[in-house]
N, CA and C atoms as an extended XYZ file, in Angstrom:
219
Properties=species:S:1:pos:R:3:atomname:S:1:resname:S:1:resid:I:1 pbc="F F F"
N         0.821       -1.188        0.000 N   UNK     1
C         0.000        0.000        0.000 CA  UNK     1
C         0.870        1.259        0.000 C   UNK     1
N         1.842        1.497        0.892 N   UNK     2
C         2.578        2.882        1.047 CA  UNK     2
C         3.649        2.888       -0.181 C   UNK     2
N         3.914        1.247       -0.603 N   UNK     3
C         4.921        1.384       -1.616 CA  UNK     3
C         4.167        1.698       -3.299 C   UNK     3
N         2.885        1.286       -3.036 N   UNK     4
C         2.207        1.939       -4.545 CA  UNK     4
C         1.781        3.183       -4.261 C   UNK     4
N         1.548        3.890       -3.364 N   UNK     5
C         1.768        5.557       -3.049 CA  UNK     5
C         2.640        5.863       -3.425 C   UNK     5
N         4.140        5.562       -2.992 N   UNK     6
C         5.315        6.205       -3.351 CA  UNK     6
C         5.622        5.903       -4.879 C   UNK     6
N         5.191        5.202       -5.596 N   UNK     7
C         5.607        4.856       -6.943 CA  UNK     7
C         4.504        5.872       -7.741 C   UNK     7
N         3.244        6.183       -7.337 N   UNK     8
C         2.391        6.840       -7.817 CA  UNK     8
C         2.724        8.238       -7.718 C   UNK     8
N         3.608        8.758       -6.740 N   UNK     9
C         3.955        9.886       -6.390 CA  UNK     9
C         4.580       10.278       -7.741 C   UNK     9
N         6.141        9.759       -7.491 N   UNK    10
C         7.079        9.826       -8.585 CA  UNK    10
C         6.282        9.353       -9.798 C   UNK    10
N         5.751        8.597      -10.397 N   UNK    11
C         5.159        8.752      -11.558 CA  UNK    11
C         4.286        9.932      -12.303 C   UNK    11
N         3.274       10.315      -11.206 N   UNK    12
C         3.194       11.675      -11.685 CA  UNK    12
C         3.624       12.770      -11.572 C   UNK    12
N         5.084       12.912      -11.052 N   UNK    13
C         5.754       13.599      -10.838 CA  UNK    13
C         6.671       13.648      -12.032 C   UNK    13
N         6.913       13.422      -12.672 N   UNK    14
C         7.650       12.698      -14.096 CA  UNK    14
C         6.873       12.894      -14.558 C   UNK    14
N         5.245       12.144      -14.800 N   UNK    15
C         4.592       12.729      -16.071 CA  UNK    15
C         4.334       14.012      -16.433 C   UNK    15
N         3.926       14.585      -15.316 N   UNK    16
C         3.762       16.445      -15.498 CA  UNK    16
C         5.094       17.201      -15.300 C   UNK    16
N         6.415       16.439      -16.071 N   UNK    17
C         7.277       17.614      -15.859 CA  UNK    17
C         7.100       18.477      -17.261 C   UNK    17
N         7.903       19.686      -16.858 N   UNK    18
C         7.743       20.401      -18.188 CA  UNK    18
C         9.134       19.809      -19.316 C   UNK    18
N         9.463       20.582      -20.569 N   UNK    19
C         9.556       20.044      -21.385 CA  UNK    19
C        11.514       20.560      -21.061 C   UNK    19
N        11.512       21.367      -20.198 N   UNK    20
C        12.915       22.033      -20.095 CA  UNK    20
C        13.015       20.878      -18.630 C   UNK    20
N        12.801       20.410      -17.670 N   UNK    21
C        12.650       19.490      -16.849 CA  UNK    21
C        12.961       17.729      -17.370 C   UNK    21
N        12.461       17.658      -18.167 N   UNK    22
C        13.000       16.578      -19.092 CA  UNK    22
C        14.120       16.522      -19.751 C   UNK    22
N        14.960       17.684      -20.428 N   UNK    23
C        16.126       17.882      -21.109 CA  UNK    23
C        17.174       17.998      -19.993 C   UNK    23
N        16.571       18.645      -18.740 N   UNK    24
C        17.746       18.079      -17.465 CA  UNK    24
C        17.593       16.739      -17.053 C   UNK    24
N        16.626       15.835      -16.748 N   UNK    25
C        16.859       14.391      -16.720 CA  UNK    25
C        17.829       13.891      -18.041 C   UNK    25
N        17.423       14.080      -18.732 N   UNK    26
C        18.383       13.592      -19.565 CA  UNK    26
C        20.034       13.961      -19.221 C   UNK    26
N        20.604       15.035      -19.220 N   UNK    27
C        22.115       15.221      -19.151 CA  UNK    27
C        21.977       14.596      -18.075 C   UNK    27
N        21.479       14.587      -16.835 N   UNK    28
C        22.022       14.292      -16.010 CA  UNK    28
C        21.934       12.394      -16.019 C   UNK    28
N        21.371       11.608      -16.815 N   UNK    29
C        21.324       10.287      -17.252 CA  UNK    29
C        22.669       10.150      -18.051 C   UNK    29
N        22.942       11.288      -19.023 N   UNK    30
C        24.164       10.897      -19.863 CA  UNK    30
C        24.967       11.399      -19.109 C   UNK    30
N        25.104       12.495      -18.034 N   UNK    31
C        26.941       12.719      -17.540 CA  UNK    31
C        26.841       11.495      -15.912 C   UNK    31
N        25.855       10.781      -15.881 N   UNK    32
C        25.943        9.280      -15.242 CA  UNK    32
C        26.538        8.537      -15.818 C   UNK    32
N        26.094        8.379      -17.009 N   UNK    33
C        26.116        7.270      -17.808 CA  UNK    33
C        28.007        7.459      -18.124 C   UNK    33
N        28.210        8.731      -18.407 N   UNK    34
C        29.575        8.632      -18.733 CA  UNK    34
C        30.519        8.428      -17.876 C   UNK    34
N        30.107        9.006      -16.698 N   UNK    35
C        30.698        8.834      -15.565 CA  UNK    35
C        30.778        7.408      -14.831 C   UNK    35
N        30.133        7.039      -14.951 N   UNK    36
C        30.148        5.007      -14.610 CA  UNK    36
C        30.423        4.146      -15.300 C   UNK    36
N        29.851        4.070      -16.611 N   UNK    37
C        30.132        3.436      -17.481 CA  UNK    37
C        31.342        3.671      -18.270 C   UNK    37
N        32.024        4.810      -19.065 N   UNK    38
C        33.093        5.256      -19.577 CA  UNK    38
C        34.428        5.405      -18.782 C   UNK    38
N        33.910        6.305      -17.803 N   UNK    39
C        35.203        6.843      -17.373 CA  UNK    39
C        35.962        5.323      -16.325 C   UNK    39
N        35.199        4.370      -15.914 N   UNK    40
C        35.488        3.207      -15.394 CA  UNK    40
C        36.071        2.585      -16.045 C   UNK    40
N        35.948        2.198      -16.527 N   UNK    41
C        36.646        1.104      -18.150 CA  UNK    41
C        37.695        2.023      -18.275 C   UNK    41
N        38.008        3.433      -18.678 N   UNK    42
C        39.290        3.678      -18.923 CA  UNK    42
C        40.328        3.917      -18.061 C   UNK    42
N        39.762        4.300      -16.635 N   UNK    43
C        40.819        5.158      -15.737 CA  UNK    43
C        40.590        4.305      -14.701 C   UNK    43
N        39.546        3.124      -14.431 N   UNK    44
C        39.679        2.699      -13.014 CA  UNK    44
C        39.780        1.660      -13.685 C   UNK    44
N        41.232        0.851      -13.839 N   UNK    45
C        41.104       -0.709      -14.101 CA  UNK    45
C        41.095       -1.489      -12.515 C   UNK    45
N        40.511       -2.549      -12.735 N   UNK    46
C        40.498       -3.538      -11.697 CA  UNK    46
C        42.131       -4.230      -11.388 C   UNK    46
N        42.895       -3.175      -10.477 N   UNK    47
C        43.980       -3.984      -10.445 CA  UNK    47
C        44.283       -5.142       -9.444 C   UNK    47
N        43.234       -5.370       -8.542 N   UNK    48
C        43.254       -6.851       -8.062 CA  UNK    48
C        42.985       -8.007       -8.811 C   UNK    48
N        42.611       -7.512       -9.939 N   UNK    49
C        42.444       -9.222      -11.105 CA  UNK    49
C        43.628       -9.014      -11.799 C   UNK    49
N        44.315       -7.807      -12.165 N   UNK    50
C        45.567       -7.688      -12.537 CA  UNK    50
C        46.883       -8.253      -11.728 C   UNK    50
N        46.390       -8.363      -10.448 N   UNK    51
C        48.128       -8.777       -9.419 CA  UNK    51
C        47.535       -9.875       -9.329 C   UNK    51
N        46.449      -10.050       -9.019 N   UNK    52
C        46.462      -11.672       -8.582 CA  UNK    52
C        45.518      -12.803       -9.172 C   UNK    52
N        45.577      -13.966       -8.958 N   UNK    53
C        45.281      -14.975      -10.118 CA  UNK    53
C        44.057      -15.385       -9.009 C   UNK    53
N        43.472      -15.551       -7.899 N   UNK    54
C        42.501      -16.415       -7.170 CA  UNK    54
C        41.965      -15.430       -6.015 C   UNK    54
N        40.803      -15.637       -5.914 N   UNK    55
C        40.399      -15.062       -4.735 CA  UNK    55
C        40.858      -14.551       -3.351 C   UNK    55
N        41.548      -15.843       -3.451 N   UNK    56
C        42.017      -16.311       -2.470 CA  UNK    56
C        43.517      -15.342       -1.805 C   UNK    56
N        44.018      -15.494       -3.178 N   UNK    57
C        45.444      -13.895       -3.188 CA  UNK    57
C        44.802      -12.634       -2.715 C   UNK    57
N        43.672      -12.206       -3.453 N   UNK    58
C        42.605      -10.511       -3.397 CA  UNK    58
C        42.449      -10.706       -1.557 C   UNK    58
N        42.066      -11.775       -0.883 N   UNK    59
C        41.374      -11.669        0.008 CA  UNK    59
C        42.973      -11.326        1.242 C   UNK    59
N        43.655      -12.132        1.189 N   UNK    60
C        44.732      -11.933        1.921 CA  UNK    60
C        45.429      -10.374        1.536 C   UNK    60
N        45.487      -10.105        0.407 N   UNK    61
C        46.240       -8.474        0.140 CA  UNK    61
C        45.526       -7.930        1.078 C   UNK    61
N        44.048       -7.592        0.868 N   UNK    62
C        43.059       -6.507        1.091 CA  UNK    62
C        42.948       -6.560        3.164 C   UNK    62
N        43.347       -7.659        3.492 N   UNK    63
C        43.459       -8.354        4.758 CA  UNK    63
C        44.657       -7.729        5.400 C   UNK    63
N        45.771       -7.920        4.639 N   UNK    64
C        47.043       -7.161        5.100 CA  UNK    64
C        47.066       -5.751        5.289 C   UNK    64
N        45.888       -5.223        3.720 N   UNK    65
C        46.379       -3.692        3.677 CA  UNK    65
C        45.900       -2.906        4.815 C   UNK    65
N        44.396       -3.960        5.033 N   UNK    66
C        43.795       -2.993        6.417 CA  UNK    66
C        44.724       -3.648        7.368 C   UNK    66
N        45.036       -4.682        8.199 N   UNK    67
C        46.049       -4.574        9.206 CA  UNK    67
C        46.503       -3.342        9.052 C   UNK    67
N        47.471       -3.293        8.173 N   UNK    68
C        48.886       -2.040        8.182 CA  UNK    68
C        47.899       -0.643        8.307 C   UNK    68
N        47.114       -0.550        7.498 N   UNK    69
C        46.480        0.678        8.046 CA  UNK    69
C        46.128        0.962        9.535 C   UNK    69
N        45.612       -0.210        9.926 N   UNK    70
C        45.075       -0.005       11.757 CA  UNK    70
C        46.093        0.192       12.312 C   UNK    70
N        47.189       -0.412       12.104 N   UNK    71
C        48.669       -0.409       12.566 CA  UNK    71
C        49.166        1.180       13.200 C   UNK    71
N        48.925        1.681       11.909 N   UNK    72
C        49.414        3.176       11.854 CA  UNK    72
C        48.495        3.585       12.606 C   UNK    72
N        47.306        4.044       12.659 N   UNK    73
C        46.682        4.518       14.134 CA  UNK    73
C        47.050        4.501       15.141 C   UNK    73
């Protein structure tokens, strides 16, 4: 019940936007879209599948790195 209120809300909240209200959903869908999708793939590679071959390696690094961090506190 409160969750088909809230979906009814936002739906007509979206349907009656104006036509300059819609052209900002949009950029702001594409400088998302570029921003997650694009700029990830080029500038954030996954370098834990790059150093290590098994889970099992990722889990012990990431294990060590926080030790050494708490360390320093």
């Amino acid at each position: 019940m409160i969750l088909k209120k809230i979906f009814y809300f936002y739906y007509d909240g979206f349907r009656n936007m104006s036509r300059d209200s819609i052209k900002l959903w949009i950029i702001i869908l594409v400088k998302l879209f570029i921003m997650f999708a694009i700029l990830k793939v080029f500038f954030f590679p996954d370098i834990l599948k790059e150093k290590f071959h098994s889970d099992k390696e990722r889990i012990q690094y990431i294990e060590n790195q926080l030790i050494k961090t708490d360390k320093k506190q």
